[in-house]
Each structure stands twice: as C-alpha cells, then as structure tokens.
C-alpha positions as CSV (number, residue, x, y, z in Angstrom):
1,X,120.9,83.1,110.0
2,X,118.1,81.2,108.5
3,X,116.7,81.3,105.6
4,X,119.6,83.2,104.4
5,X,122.2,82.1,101.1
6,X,126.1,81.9,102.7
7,X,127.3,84.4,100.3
8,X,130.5,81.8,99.9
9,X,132.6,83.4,97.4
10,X,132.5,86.8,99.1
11,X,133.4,84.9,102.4
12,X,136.5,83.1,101.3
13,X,137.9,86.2,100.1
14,X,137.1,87.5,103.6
15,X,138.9,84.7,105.0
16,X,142.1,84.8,102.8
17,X,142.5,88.1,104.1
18,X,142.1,88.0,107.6
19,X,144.5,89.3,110.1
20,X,147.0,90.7,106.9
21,X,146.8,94.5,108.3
22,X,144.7,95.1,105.5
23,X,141.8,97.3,106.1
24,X,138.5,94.9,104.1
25,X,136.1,97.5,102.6
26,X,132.7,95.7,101.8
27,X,131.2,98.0,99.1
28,X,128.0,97.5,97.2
29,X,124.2,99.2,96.7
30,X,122.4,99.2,99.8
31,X,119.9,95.5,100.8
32,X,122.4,93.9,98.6
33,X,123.2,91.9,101.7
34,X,126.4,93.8,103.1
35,X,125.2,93.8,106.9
36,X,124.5,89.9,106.8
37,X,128.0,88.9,104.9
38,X,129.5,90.4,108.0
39,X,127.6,88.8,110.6
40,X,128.0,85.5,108.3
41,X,131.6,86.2,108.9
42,X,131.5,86.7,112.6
43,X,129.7,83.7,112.9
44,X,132.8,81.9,111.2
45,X,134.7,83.6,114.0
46,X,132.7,82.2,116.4
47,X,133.0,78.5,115.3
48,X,136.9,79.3,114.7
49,X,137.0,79.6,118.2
50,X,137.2,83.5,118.4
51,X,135.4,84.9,121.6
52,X,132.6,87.1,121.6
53,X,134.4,90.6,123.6
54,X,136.9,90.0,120.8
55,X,134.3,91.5,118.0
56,X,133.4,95.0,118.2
57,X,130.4,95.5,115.8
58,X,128.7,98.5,115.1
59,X,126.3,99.3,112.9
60,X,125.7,103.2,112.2
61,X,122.3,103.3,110.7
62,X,121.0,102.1,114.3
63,X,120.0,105.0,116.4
64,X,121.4,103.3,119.5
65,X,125.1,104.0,117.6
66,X,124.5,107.5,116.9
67,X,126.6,109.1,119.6
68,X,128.9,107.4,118.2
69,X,128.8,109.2,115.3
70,X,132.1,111.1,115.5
71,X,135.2,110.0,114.5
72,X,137.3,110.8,117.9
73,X,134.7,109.7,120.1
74,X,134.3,106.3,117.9
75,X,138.1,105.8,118.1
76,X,138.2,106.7,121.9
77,X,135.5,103.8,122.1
78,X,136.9,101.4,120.5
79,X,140.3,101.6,121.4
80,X,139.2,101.2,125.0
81,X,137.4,97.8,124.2
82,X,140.7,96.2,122.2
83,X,142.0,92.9,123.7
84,X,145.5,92.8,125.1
85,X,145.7,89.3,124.1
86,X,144.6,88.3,121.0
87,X,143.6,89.6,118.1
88,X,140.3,92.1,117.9
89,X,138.1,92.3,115.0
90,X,136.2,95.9,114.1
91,X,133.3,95.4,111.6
92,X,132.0,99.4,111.5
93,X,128.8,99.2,108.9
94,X,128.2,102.3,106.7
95,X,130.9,103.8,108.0
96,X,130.0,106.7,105.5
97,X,128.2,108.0,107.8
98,X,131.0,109.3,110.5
99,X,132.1,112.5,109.1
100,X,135.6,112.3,108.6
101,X,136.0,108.1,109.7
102,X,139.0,108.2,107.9
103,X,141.6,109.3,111.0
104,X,139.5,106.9,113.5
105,X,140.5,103.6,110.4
106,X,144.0,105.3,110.1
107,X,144.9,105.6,113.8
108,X,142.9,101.8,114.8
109,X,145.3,100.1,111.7
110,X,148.4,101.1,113.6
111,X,147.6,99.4,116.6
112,X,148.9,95.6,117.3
113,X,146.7,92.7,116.1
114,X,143.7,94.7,115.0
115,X,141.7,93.2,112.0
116,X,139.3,95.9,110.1
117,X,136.3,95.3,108.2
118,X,134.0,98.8,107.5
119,X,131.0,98.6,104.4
120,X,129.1,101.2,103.0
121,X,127.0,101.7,100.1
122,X,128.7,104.8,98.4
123,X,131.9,104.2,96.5
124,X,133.1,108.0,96.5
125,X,132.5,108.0,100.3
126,X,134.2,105.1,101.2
127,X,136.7,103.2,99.1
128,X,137.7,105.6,96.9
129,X,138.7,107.8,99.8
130,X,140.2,104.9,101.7
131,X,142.2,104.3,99.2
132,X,143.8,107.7,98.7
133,X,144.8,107.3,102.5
134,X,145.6,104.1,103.0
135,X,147.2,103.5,99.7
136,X,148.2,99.8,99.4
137,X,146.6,99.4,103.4
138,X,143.0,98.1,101.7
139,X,141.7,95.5,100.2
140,X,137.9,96.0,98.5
141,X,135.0,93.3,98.0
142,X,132.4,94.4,96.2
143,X,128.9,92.9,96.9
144,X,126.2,92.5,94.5
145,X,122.8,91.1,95.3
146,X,122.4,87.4,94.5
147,X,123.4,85.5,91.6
148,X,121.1,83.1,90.3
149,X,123.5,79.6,92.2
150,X,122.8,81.8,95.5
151,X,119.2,82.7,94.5
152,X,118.3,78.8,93.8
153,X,119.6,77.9,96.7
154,X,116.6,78.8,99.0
155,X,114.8,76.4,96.8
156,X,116.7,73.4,97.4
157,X,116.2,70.9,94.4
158,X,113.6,67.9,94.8
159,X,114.4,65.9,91.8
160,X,116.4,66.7,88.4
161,X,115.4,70.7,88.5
162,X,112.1,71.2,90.3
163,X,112.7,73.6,92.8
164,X,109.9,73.7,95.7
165,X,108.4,76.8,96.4
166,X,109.2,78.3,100.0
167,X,108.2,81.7,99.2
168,X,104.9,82.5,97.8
169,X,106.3,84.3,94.8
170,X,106.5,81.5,92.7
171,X,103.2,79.4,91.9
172,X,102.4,75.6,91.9
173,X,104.1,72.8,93.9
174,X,107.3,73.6,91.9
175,X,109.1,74.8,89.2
176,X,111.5,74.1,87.1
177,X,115.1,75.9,86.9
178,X,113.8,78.2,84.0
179,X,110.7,79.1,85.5
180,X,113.0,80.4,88.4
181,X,115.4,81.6,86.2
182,X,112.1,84.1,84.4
183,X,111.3,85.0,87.8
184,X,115.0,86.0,88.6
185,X,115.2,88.0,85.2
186,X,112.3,89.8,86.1
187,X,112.1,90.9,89.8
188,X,116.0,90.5,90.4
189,X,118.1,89.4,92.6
190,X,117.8,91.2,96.0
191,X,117.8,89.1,98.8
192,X,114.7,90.6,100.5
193,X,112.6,90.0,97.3
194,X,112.5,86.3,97.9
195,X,110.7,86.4,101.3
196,X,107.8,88.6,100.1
197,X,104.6,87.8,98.8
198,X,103.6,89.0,95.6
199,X,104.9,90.7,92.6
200,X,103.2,94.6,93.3
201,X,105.4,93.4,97.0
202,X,108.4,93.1,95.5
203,X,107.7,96.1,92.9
204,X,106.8,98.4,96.2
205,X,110.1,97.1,98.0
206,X,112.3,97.5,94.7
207,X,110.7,101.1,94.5
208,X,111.7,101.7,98.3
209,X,115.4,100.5,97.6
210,X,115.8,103.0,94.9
211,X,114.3,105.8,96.7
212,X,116.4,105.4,99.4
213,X,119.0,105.3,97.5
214,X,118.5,108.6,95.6
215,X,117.3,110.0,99.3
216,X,121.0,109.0,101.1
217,X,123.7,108.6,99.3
218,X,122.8,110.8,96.0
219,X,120.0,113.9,97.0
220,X,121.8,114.0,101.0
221,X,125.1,114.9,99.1
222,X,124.3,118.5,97.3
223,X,121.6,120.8,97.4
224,X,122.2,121.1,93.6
225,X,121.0,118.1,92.6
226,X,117.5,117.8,91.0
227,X,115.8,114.7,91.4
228,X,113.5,114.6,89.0
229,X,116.4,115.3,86.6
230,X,118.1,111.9,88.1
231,X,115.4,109.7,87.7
232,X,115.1,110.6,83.6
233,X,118.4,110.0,83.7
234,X,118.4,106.6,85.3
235,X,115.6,105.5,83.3
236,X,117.5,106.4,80.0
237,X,120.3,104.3,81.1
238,X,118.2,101.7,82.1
239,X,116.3,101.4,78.8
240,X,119.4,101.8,76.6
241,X,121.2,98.8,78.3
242,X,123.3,97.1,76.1
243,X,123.4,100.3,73.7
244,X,126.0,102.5,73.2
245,X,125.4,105.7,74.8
246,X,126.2,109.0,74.2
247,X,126.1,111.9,77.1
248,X,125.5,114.4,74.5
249,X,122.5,112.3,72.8
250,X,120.8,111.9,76.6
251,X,121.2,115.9,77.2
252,X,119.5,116.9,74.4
253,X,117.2,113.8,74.4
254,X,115.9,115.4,78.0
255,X,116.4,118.6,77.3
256,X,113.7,118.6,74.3
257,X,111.7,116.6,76.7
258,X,111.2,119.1,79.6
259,X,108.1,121.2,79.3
260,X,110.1,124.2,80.1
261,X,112.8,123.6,77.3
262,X,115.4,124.1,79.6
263,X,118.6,122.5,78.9
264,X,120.1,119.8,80.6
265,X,123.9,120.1,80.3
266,X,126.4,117.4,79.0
267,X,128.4,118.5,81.9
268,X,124.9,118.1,84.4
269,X,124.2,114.3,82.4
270,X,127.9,113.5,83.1
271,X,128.0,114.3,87.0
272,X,124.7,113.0,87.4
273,X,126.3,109.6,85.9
274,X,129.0,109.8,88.5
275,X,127.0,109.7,91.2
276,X,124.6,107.1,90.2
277,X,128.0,104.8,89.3
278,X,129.0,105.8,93.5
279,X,125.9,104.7,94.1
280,X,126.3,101.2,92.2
281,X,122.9,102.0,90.3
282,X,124.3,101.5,87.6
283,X,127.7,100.5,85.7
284,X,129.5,101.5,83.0
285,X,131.5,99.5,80.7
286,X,134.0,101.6,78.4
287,X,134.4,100.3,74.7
288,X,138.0,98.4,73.3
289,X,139.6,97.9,70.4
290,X,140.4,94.9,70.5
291,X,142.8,94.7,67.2
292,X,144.3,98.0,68.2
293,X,144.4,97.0,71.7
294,X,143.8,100.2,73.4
295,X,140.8,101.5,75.4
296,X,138.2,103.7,73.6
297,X,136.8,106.6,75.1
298,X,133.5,107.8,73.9
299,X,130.4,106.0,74.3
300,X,130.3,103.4,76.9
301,X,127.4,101.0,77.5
302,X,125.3,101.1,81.2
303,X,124.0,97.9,82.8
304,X,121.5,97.7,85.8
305,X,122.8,96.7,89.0
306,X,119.7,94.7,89.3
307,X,116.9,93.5,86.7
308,X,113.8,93.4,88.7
309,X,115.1,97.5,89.7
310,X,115.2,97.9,86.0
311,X,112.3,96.5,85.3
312,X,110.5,98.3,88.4
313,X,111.9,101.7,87.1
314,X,110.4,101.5,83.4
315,X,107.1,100.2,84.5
316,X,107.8,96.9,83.0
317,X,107.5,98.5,79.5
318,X,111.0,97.6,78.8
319,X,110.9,93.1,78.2
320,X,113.3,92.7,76.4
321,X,114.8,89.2,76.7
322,X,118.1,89.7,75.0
323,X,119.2,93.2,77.1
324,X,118.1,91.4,80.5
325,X,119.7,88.3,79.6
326,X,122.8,90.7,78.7
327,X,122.5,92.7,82.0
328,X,122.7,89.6,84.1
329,X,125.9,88.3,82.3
330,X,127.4,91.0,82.8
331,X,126.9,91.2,86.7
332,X,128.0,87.5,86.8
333,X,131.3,87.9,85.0
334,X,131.8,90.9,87.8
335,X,130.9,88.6,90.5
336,X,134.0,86.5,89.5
337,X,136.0,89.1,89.3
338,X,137.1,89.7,85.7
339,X,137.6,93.5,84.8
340,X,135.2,93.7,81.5
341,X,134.9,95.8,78.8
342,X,133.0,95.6,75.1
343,X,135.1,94.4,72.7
344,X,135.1,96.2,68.7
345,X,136.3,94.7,66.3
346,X,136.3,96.6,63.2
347,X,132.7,97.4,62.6
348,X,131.4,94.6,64.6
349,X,131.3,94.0,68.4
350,X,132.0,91.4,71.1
351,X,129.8,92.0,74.2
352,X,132.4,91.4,76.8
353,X,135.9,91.4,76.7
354,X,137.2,89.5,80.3
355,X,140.6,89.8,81.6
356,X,142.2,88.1,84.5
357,X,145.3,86.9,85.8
358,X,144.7,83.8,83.5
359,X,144.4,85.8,80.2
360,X,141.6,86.7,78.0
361,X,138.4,85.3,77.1
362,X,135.5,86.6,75.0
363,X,131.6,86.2,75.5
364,X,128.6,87.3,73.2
365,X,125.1,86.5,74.0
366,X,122.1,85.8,72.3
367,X,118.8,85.1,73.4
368,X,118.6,82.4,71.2
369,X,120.4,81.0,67.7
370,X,118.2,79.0,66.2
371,X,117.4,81.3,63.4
372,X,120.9,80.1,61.0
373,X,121.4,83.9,60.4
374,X,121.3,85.0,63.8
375,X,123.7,82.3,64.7
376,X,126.3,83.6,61.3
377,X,125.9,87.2,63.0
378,X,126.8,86.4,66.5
379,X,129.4,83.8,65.4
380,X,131.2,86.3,62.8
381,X,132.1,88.8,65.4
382,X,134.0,86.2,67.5
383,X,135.4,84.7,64.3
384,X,136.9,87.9,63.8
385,X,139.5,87.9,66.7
386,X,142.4,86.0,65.0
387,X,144.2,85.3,68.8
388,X,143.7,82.1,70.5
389,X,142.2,82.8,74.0
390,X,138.9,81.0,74.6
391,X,136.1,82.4,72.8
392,X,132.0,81.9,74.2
393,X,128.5,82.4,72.8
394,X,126.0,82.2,75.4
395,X,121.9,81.8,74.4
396,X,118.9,80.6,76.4
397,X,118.7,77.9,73.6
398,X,119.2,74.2,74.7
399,X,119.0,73.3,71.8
400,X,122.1,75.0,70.3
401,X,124.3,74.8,73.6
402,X,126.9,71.9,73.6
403,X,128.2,73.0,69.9
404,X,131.1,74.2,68.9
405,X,131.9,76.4,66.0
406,X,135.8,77.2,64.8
407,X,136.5,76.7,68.5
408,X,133.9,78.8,69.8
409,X,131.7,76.9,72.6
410,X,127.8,77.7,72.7
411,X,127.2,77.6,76.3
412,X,123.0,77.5,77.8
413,X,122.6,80.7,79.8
414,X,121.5,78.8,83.1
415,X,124.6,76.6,83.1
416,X,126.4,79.2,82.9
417,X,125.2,81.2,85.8
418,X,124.9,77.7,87.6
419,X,128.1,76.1,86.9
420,X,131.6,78.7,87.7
421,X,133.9,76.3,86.0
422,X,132.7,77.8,82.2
C-alpha cells in the first residue's frame, strides 16, 4: 500500500464495528478511495492474526467477477467458501452492480460469525435500499476524498512547514503548508491527483471522474435523462456555492438559456438534483432558524464534493477564494461527522450550524478580516445567537486568528483543517 494515506478515521470506525452483525456500507463518489480503505482494512486483518481463506473479497467492476454478477449465484459462492471455524469476512465492492444484491446481504447476515462490508458509489442504489431492508442491521461510512491532514501527509514535513515535493505537481525543492494548501483548493482532494504530473493531468483525470460518473451511476439509470441538461445543471450548482438556491430560479435560468426555448421543468431541475446528491456530486445543506429552532424548507445551499472537480467543471472561471474556502469547510465538518445545516438568524446568517452528540457549535468563514468592517459583519451574525454553545470564525488571515471577540474564537483556516481538536 505505498504511497497511499491510512485513511485512519474511516478505519477506526471500521474497527469499532467489527464482528457486531452489522452490515458496514462504505458509501462515497467513485476514486474517492473506497476500494483501498477496504484492502487497508484487510491488511489490519491480516496483522490481527486473521488468515487469508478467512476474507472473501470481490470486486464487481473486474471482469474476472462478472459471472458473478447474480445475486443467487454470488450467495451460492460465497456461502460455499465460509469458514466453520472462525469468523469470515465478505468485502463485495460496488455491490450496486448485482441486480437485486439485497437477498444475497440478507440471507449471508443470518448465518453464524459472518462480518459484512459491501461499498458503492450510488446512495439510492445502495444504502438507502439497505437500509429499508435491513432496518437497524447497517451501519454506513461515508468516504470523501482526502482532507487536507491526509493530503499533507504524502509530503511528510522537513522542517517547521516545508513539505518536500514527491509528486511533480508542486514546484521547487518545497513548499510551504499554504502553498499546499492553494494547490489543494484548486485541484482537490482526490487521491489519484497527487501521483500525476501536471495541472492539464489532473484537469483531464478530474474530467474522466466526472464523466464516469454521469456515464454509471446517473445516464446508465434512465433513458429519460438528458445529459447535456445535467451538466448545466451541475455547473449552476457549482458556481452558486455558498448561495441560496432556488429550483425555480435554475429552471427558468436554463430554460431562457436553451437555443430552443424549451423549458426545463422545476420538477426536471428537482429530480435531476436527486440524482446528482445519489451520486455525491454534490450536497445540499437545508436552511435553519436558529431562533425559531425549526428546519426551513425552501432554498438550500449546494457544495462541491471536491474543489479541483468544481474548479475543472467551470473552466477555472469560477476563483473565488471565499466560496472554495467555504466548500472545503464544509466537507471537513462532514468528515467528522456533525450533521450541518445554515444557520438564520433574523436577516442575517451563520454558515454552518453543527450538531452532535456533544451539542451545538457554530462556524462562519471569511477569507480574511482584516478590513474592521468585514470583521463587524462576520462577527454580528454570531453575536446574534444569544445561547452559550461555542461559537467560531474561521479566515485564511494569521494575522487575525488567536483572538477572541464576546467569546467567539477566530480560528486560521489551515489549523483548522490540520488540527481535529478545534
């Protein structure tokens, strides 16, 4: 597994629930590094002192599986390869692609000592499903490509934050942690995009990724589906991150926009949304009221699964600092597993609205605060929540970061992202 980032939060989850006849359903958009979390995991088997016949792996986009490709078949195959003594541990990967997988998972999770990992990289097709059978029987972890601590770590530090360069797409003997964090904001965070060579490389590869994904698990779906009709959707999401969005402003937004004039329906923009969401494209974050303390309906915002796919998509047209920095926040407060949502309060807004087990905490960002009325404006809209949870405003400044305003803590973005005890 060299050259490759332990994905170590993803795995201890793996590992707290292993053996609990839980099925583990490893969701995520495709190359965001599902396939090698699971072999990372076997390998942890392996050193545990689990023998090799007791993993039965099988991977379904390999041809050599596709005989295997039906669900009674699978189930006869696997069944016949179970240990009698000991436990035996199934990883299926895009298990999507087995029409009607569902009874082989169901009939394998009765049997005795059988642990059950299956990924794919549609949610609609996999957990959503799972979940309707096996209520209470699953457990999901959803994988996103890297965050920045995982992407630094292929450039181990040399001295105070020079990283060294072990992949041509960074220049000079090293750079510093906000040179790599530029290069992370602008050709994201998928693992392949740090082994390749140049920036039109990565652009080509990001381009490939999203075509696939359009091509199998959106287009391979419906013959109904227009692609072209999609992909202005998409693009519309990606440029409005960190806007409110209306479906009925997009539909007529691209329906004036076709050469044709035909309409695009609200009902066409909102299924078309649904399936980029199960395709983890894209996610949306619904608005709440945060005095009233109820969930708001209309207008959500849309972030990018990925910056450098963003960024890809628009033709780099789209720069801007504060919605990228926004986008990757965003990601990283799902990577540790808050559910989020934008906070309003009154007429102004809070970007992110976090909930745990622990409570509450709030989080704007700002690309930076040194202008004093940029700083009154992002401060005024946390000032306005009267509770006591723990209130953050995080900026690229490092200048501004390590102050403290009515409680609020200005946190650098970079520490942030680096450091999971904010």
């Amino acid at each position: 597994m060299e050259n490759y980032v332990i994905r170590k939060n993803y795995l201890e989850k793996m590992k707290r629930f292993k053996e609990q006849n839980l099925i583990k359903v490893i969701t995520g958009i495709r190359r965001s590094g599902k396939s090698v979390l699971m072999e990372q995991f076997q390998d942890y088997l392996k050193e545990d002192g689990v023998k090799e016949e007791q993993i039965i792996s099988l991977n379904f986009e390999k041809l050599e599986n596709e005989e295997l490709a039906d669900y009674k078949r699978l189930h006869d195959y696997i069944a016949g390869k179970l240990c009698k003594n000991g436990w035996t541990y199934i990883f299926l990967d895009e298990l999507q692609i087995v029409p009607e997988f569902q009874k082989t998972i169901n009939s394998l999770r009765t049997k005795d000592k059988v642990d059950i990992y299956v990924t794919g990289s549609n949610a609609s097709l996999l957990s959503s499903e799972l979940s309707t059978l096996l209520t209470g029987r699953c457990i999901t972890i959803h994988v996103l490509p890297l965050s920045f601590k995982e992407y630094v770590q292929l450039k181990p530090p040399v001295k105070g934050n020079v990283y060294p360069l072990t992949y041509p797409i960074g220049y000079g003997e090293g750079v510093t942690v906000k040179e790599r964090f530029n290069t992370y904001m602008k050709h994201g965070a998928f693992p392949q995009t740090l082994r390749l060579h140049s920036p039109k490389d990565t652009q080509d590869y990001l381009d490939d990724v999203f075509s696939a994904i359009i091509r199998k698990d959106i287009l391979a779906r419906g013959k109904s589906i227009q692609e072209n009709i999609l992909t202005k959707i998409t693009k519309f999401l990606f440029h409005s991150v960190g806007s409110e969005v209306s479906l009925l402003n997009i539909s007529n937004t691209l329906s004036s926009s076709l050469k044709n004039n035909k309409e695009i329906s609200y009902n066409t923009v909102e299924r078309y949304i649904s399936l980029l969401k199960e395709s983890f494209i894209i996610y949306e974050v619904n608005r709440y009221d945060i005095k009233g303390k109820r969930h708001l309906t209309q207008n959500a915002k849309y972030y990018a699964v990925d910056t450098g796919m963003r960024n890809m998509l628009l033709a780099n047209k789209e720069t801007d600092t504060g919605h990228l920095l926004e986008n990757i926040i965003y990601l990283e407060l799902l990577r540790r597993e808050y559910k989020v949502s934008v906070g309003k309060v009154d007429a102004k807004e809070v970007d992110f609205v976090c909930e745990n087990s622990k409570g509450i905490e709030y989080y704007q960002v700002a690309t930076s605060l040194l202008d004093p009325k940029t700083l009154e404006r992002e401060l005024e809209s946390l000032n306005n929540i009267k509770d006591h949870f723990p209130k953050f405003l995080i900026t690229l400044d490092d200048y501004s970061a390590g102050n403290t305003y009515n409680g609020i803590r200005i946190i650098n973005a970079i520490d942030f992202l680096l450091n999971e005890s904010f």
